[in-house]
N, C-alpha and C positions, 0 to 999 in steps of 0.2 A: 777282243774289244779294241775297239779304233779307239784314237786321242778325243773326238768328238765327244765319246759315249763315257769314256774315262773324265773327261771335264766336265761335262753333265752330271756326273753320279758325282763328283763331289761336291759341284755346286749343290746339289740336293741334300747330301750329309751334312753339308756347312749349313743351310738354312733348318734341315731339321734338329741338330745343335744348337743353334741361337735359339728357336723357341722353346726345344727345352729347358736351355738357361733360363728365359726371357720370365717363364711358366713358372718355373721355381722362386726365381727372387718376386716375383708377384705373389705368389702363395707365403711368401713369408716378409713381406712388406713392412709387419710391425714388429717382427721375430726383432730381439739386439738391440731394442730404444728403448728408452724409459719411456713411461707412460701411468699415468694416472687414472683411477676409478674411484667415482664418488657413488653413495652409497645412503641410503634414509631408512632402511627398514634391514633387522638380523633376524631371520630366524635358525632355530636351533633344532637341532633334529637328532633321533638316534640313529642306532645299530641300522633301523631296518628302513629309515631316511624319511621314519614319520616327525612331523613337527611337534615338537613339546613346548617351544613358547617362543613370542614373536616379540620383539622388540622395537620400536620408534627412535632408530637413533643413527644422527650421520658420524659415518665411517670414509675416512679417505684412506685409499691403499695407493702406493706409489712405489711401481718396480720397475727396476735399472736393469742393466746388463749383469751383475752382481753383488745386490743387495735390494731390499724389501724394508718399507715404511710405511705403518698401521699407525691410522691416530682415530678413536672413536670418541666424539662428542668431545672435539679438541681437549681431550682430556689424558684419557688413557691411550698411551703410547706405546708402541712395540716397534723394535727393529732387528731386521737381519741378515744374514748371508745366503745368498743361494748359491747350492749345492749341486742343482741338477735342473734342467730344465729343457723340456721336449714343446716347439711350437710349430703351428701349423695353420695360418688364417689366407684360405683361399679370395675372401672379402673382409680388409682388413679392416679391424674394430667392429665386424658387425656378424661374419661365418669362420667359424673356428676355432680350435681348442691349443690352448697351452699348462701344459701339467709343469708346475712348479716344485721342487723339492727345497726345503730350507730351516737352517737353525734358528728359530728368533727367540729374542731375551724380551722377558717381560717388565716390566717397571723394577720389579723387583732383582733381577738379573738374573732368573733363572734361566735358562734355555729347554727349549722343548723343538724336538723336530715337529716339522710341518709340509705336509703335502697338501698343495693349493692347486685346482682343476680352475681354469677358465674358459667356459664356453660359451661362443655366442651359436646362436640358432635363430632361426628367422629374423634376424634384426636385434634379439634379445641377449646380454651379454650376463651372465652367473657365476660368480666365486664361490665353491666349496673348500672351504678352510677344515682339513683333518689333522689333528694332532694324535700323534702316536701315543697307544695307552691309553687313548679317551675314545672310543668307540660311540660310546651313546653322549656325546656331547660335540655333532660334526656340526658346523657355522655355514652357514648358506644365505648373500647375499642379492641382490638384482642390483648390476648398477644400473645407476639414474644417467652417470655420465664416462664416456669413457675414451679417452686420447690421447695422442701423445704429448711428453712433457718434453719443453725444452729447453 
């Protein structure tokens, strides 16, 4: 291999490098900010993720880099720690899923784990809120709005 063909191949490893990078930190654009979702309508679902009743009420959800804040019907309030969290939005705030793991205390201070899935899908973005131990009682929102906070 002459120097020509050795300069050549790396320029091409260096540029196919940077769009990997480039590719990456685009698919994860909103991964690491806080961000907020507001929310007008809960329904409630079981085991096998049929609806069992629907509720009319706003919920603002606001997640950080390590911590989680629920407030429904500026009223009842919940906050907590995140524990674990896998994110992936190739069109950010509008394709893509981030699974949340986390402790949150309830008014009352109990704690309960909770595993929160956020997907969007054609433009549309959904919180599935699971609490460990509650099976037939999984929380499934649409938000109305959804961005980052800053």
């Amino acid at each position: 291999m002459n120097s020509l063909t050795k300069t050549t191949t790396m320029k091409t490893i260096a540029l196919i490098l940077s769009l990997l990078v480039a590719g990456t930190t685009l698919s994860f654009a909103q991964c690491g900010k806080k961000f907020t979702i507001t929310t007008s309508k809960t329904e409630h679902l079981d085991s096998n993720g049929n609806v069992t009743r629907t509720d009319d009420e706003k919920a603002v959800v606001v997640i950080g880099k390590a911590d989680i804040n629920i407030s429904v019907n500026d009223d009842h309030k919940m906050s907590g720690t995140i524990t674990a969290d896998t994110c992936n939005w190739p069109i950010a705030y509008k394709e893509g899923k981030t699974i949340i793991k986390a402790v949150i205390a309830d008014q009352n201070g109990d704690n309960k784990n909770v595993t929160i899935t956020i997907m969007g899908k054609d433009g549309k973005v959904t919180l599935l809120f699971e609490l460990e131990g509650e099976p037939d009682d999984r929380i499934r929102v649409a938000a109305d709005k959804f961005e980052e906070t800053v």
